[in-house]
DRENTI-290755 format. One record per residue: residue in one letter; x, y, z of N, C-alpha, C in turn; residue number from 1. Coordinates in steps of 0.02 Angstrom, whole numbers. Each point is the difference from the previous one (the first is absolute). Example, Ala and Ser with C-alpha at 12.3 -4.5 7.8 and 13.67 -1.06 7.14 Angstrom:
<nodes>
> code n_u n_v n_w ca_u ca_v ca_w c_u c_v c_w pos
> A 660 -284 390 -45 59 0 45 60 0 1
> S -18 53 -36 42 59 3 -39 55 37 2
</nodes>
This chain:
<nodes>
> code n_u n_v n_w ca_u ca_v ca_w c_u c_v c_w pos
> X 497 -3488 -4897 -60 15 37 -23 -62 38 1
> X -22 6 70 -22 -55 34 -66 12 41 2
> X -40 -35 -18 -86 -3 22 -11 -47 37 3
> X -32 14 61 -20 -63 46 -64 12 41 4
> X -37 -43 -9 -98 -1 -4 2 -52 53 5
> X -12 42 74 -19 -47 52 -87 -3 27 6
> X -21 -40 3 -55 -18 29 -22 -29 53 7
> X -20 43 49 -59 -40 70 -54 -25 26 8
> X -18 -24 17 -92 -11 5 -19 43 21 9
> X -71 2 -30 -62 61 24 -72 18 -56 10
> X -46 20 51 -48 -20 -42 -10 46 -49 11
> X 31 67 1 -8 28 -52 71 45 -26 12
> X -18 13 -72 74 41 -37 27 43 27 13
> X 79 -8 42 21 76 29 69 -18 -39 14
> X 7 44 -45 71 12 -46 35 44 -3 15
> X 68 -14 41 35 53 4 77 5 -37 16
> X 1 44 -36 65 17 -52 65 31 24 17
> X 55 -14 -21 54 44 15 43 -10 -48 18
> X 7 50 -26 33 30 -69 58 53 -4 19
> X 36 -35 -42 43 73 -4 -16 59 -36 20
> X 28 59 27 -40 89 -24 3 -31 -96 21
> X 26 -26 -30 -6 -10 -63 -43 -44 -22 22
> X -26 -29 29 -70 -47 -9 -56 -8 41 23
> X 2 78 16 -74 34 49 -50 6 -63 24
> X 9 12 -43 -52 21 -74 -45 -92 -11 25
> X 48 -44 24 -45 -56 -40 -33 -20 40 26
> X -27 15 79 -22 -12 48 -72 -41 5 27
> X -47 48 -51 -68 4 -21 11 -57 -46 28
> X 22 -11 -42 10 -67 -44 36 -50 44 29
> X 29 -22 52 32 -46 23 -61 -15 45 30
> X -50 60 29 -45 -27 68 -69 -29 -43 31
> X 9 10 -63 -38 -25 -73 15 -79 18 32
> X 59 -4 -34 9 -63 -22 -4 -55 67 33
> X 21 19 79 15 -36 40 -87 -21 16 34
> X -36 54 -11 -66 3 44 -38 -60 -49 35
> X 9 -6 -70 -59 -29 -61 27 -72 36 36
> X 75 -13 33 7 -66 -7 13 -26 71 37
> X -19 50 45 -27 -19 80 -31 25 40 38
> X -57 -35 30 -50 27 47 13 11 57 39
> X 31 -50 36 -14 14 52 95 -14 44 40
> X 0 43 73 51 -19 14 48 68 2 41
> X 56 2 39 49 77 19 61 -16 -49 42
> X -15 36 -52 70 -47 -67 28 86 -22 43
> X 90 -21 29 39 46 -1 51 12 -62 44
> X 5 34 -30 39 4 -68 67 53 17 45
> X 59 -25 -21 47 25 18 35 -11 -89 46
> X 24 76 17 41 -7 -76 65 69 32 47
> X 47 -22 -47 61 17 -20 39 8 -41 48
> X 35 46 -27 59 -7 -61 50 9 15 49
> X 40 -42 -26 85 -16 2 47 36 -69 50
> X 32 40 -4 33 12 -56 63 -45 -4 51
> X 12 -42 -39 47 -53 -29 55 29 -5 52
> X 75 -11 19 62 24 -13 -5 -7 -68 53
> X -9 -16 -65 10 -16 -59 -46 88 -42 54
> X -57 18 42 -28 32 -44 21 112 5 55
> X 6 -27 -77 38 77 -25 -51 66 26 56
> X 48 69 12 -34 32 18 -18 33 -66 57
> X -57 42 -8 -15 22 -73 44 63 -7 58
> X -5 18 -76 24 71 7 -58 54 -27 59
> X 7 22 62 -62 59 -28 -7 55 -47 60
> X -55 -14 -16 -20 33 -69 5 66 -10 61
> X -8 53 -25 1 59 -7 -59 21 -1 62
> X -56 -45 -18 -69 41 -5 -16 -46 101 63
> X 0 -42 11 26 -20 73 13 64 54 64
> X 71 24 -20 16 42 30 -53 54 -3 65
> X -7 26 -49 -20 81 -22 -74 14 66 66
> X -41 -80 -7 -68 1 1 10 1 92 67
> X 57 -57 31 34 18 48 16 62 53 68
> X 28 50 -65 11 68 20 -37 47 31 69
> X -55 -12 -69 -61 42 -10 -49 -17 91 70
> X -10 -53 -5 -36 -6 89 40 -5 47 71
> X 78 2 -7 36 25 61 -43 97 -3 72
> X 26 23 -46 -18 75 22 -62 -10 11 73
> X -58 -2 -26 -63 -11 15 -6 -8 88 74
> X 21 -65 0 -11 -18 84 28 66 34 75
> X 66 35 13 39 62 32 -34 44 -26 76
> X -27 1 -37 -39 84 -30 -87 -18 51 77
> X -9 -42 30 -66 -8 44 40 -6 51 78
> X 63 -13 24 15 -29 71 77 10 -9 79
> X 23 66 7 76 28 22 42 -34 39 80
> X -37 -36 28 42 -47 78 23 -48 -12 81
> X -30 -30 -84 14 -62 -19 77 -7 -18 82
> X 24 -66 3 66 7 -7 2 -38 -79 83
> X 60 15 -34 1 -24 -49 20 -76 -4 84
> X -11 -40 -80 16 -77 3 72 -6 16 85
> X 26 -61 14 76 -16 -3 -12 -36 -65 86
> X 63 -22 -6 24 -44 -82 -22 -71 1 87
> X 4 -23 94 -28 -68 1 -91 -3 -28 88
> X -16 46 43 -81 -1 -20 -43 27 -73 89
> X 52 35 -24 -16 -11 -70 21 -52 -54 90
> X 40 -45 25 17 -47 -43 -46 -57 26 91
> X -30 -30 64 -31 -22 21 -81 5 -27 92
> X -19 66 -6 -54 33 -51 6 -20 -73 93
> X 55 0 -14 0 -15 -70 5 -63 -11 94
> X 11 -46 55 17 -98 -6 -90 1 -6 95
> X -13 30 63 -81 -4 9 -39 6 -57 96
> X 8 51 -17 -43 3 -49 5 -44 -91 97
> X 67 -31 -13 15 -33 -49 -22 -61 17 98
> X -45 -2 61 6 -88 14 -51 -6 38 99
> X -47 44 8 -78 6 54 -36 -71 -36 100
> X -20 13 -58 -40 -39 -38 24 -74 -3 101
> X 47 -19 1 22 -65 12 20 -28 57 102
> X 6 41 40 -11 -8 74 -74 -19 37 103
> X -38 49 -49 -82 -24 42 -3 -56 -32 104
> X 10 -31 -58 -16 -60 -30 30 -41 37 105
> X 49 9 33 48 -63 20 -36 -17 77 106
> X -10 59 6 -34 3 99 -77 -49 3 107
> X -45 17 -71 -72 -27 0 19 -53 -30 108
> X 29 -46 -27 12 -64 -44 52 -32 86 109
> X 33 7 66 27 -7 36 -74 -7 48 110
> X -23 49 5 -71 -15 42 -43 -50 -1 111
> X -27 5 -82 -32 -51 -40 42 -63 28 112
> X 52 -18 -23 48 -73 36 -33 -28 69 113
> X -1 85 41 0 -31 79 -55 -30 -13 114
> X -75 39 -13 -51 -15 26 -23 -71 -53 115
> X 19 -9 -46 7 -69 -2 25 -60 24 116
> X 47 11 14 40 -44 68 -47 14 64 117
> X -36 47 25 -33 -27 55 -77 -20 -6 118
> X -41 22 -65 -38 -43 -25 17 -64 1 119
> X 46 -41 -31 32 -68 13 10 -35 73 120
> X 18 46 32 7 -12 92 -46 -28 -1 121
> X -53 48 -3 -78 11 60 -31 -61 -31 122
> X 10 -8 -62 -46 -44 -53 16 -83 32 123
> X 55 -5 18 31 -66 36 -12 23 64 124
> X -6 32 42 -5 2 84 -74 -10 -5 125
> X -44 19 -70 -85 1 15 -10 -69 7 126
> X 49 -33 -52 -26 -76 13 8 -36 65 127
> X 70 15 10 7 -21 78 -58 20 55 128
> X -27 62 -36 -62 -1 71 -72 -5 -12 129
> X 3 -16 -75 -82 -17 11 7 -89 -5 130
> X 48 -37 23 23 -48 11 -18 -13 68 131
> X 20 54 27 -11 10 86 -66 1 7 132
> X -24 42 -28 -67 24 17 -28 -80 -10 133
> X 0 -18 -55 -44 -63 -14 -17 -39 58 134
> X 78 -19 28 23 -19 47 -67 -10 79 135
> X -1 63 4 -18 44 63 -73 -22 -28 136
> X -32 24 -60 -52 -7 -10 -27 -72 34 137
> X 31 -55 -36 -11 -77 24 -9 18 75 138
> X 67 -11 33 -21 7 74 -57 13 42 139
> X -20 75 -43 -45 39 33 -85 -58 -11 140
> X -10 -2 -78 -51 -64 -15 -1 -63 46 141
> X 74 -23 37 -11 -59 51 -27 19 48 142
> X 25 56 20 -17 25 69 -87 19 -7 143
> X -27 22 -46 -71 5 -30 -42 -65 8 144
> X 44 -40 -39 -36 -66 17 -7 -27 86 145
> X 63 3 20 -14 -33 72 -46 53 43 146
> X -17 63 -6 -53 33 21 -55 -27 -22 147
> X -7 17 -68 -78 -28 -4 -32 -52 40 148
> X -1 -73 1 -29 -36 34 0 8 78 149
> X 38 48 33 -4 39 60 -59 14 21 150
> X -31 69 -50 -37 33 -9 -69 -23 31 151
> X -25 -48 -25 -53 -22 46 -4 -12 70 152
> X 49 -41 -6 31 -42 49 -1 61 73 153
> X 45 32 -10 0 74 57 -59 29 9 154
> X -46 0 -38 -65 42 -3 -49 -51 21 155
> X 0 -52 -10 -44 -39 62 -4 20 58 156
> X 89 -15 5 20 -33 86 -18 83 15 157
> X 9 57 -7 4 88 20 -68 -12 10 158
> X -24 -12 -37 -82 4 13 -33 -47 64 159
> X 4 -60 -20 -6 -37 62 21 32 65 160
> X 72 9 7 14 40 54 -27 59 41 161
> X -21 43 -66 -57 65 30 -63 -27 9 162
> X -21 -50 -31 -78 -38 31 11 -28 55 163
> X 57 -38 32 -12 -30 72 23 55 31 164
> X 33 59 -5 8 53 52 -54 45 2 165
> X -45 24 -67 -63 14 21 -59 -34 50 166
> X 5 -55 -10 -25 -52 58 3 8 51 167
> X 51 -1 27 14 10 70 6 46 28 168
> X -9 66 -55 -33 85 6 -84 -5 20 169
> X -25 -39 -53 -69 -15 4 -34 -21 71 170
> X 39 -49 28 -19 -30 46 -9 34 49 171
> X 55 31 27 -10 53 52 -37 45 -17 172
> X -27 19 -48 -47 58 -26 -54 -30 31 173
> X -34 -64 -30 -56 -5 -3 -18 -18 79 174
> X 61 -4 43 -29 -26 57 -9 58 36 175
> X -3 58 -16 10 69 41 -52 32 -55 176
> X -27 -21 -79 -50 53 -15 -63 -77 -37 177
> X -43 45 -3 -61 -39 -37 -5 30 -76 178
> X 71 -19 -52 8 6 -75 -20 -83 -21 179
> X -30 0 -46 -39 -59 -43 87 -22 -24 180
> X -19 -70 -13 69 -37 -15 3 11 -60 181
> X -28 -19 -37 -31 6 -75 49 77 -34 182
> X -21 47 34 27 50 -22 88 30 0 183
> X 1 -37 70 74 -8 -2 41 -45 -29 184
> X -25 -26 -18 21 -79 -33 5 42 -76 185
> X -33 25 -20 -9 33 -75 61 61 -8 186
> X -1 33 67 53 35 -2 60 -15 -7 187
> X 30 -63 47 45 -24 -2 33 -16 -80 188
> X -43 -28 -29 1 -36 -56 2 61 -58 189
> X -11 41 8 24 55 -40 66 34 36 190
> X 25 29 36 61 19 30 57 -57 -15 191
> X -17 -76 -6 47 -29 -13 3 -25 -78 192
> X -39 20 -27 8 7 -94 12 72 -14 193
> X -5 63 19 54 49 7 55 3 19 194
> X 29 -34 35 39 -18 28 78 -34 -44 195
> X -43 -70 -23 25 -33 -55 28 40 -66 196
> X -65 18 -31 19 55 -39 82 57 -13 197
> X 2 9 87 41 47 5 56 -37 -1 198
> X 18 -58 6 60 -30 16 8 -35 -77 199
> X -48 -10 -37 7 -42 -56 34 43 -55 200
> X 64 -58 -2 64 44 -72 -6 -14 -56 201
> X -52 -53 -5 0 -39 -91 -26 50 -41 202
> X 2 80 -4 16 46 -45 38 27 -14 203
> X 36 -2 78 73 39 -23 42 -63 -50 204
> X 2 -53 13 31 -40 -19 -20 -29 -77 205
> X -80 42 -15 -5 -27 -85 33 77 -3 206
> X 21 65 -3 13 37 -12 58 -7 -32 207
> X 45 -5 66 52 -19 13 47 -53 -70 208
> X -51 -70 -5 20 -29 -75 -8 43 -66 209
> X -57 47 12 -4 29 -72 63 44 -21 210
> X 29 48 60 45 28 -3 69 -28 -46 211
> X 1 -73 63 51 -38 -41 -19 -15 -53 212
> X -36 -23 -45 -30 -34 -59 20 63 -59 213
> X -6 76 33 19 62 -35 63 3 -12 214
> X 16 5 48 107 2 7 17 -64 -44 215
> X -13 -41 2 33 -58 -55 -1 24 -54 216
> X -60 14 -22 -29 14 -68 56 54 -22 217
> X 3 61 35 43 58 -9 72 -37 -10 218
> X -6 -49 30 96 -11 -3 2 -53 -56 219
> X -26 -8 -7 19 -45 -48 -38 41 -99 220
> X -23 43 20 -25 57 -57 64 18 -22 221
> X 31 58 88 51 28 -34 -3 67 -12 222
> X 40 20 -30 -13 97 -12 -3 32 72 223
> X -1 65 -11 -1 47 58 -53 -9 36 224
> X 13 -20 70 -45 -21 52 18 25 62 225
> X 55 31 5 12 7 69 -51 44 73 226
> X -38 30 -46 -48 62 28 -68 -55 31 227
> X -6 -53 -44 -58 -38 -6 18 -54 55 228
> X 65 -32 -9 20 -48 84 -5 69 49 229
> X 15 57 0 5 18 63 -62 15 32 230
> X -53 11 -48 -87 3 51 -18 -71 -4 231
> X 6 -66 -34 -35 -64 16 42 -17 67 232
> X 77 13 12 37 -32 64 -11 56 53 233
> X -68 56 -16 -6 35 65 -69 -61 16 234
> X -34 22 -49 -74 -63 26 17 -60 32 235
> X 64 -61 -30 34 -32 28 6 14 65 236
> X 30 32 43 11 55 50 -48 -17 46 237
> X -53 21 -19 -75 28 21 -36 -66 4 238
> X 10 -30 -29 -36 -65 16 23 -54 36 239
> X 55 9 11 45 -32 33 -9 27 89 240
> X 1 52 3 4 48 59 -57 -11 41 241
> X -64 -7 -68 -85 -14 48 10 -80 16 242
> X 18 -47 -59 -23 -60 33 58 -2 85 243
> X 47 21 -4 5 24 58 -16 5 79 244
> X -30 87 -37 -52 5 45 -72 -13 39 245
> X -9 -37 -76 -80 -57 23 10 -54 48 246
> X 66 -28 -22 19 -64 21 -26 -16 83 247
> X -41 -55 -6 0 -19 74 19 -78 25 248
> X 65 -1 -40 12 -56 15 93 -4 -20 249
> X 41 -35 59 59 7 -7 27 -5 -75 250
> X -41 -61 -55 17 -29 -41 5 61 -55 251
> X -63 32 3 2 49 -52 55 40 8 252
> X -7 33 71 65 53 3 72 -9 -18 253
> X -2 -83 16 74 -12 -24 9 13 -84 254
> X -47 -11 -26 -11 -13 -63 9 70 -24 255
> X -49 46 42 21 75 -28 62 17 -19 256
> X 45 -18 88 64 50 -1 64 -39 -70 257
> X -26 -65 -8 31 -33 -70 13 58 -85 258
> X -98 0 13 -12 41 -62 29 67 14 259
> X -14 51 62 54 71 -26 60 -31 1 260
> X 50 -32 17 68 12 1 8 -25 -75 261
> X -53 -58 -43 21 10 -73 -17 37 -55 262
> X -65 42 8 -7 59 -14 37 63 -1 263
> X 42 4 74 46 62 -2 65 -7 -29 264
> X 5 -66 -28 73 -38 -38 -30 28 -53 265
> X -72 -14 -38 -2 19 -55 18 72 1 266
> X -54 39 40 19 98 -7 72 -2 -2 267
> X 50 -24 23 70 45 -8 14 -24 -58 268
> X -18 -49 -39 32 -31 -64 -40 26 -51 269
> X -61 25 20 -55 31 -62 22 69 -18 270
> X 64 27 50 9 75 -35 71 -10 -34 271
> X 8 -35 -12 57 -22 -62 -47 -18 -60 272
> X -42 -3 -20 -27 -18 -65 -46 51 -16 273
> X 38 28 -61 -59 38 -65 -43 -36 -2 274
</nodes>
């Protein structure tokens, strides 16, 4: 008998069997045992039996035969059309049945093997990637750091910028209407602290650490996590995407397109891990 348990990435259990007509019965116990000892991922089970030149054919029994007989007529006494057994298929019936029971044992103790052997895989490929991840994590924290002290820095100068271009909005205003300075001056000064506001990332970016500060913790915990990296590296995602889009300054943006491309290293490597 030969069993072979292949596995693909993916985020969730799709298990598909192929069996021979003599080990269709253990199906429900094999999608048992494969499922308790993997979550996630497209994991294909292939089985087969080989009959050995060495092994004897039985000789069939008489109560074998009789019981044999009895549901040949049975079956033709419901269905006339049926044709009767040959000698091969009743001796084949009779190997079958002297040897079902040690056959399913041999097929589920052969299964059991695989899916231990790829428990062992995954268990060494996890290290290799929450190795990675760690990895990525750091990066992403540098790139955090050289933003932060940005942060002000851009939100001055944005601001400043919309105060001397309000100015020189103002000016021509006031020389064409009779508006109090005072009031425009107050305006200004609110439109350009809304303004600020809108461009300012130092939340996405404490977010952003907590996320990471989570994912460590998880990887270095351990146990089944894979469901749990895949919504913190969507927020990852998402925070990455706004500081982004806030960004009003080359420095940040560069800084963005850093953080998705090591974020989306993490997503393809986060759906390999339970």
């Amino acid at each position: 008998m030969t069993a072979e348990l292949r596995s693909v990435n993916g985020r969730f259990l799709d298990l598909s069997l192929r069996l021979p007509d003599e080990l269709r019965g253990l199906e429900p116990a094999l999608r048992e045992l494969i499922g308790s000892a993997v979550r996630r991922g497209k994991v294909e089970l292939r089985m087969a039996t080989q009959q050995g030149s060495t092994d004897a054919w039985p000789t069939p029994g008489a109560d074998q035969l009789n019981r044999l007989s009895r549901l040949e007529a049975q079956v033709q006494g419901w269905l006339p059309g049926a044709r009767g057994l040959s000698v091969n298929e009743v001796m084949q019936w009779c190997r079958g049945g002297s040897t079902a029971e040690r056959l399913d044992d041999t097929a589920i103790e052969a299964v059991r093997r695989c899916v231990d052997g790829l428990r062992e895989a995954r268990a060494r490929e996890g290290e290799r990637l929450a190795a990675m991840l760690l990895d990525r994590i750091r990066q992403l924290r540098e790139l955090a750091a050289r933003a932060g002290p940005l942060v002000p820095q851009v939100v001055q100068r944005q601001q400043q910028r919309f105060l001397d271009r309000w100015h020189e909005a103002l000016a021509s205003v006031q020389a064409a209407q009779s508006v109090p300075a005072q009031a425009l001056q107050e305006r200004a000064l609110n439109e350009a602290a809304a303004y600020a506001i809108r461009i300012d990332v130092a939340e996405e970016l404490t977010r952003l650490a907590s996320h990471l500060d989570e994912i460590e913790r998880l990887l270095t915990a351990g146990g089944e996590l894979g469901k749990r990296l895949d919504f913190l590296i969507q927020e990852l995602q998402r925070e990455a995407n706004t500081l982004g889009s806030k960004s009003a300054a080359l420095e940040l943006t560069s800084i963005s397109v850093e953080m998705k491309v090591l974020v989306e290293q993490m997503r393809e490597q986060v759906q390999n891990i339970e």
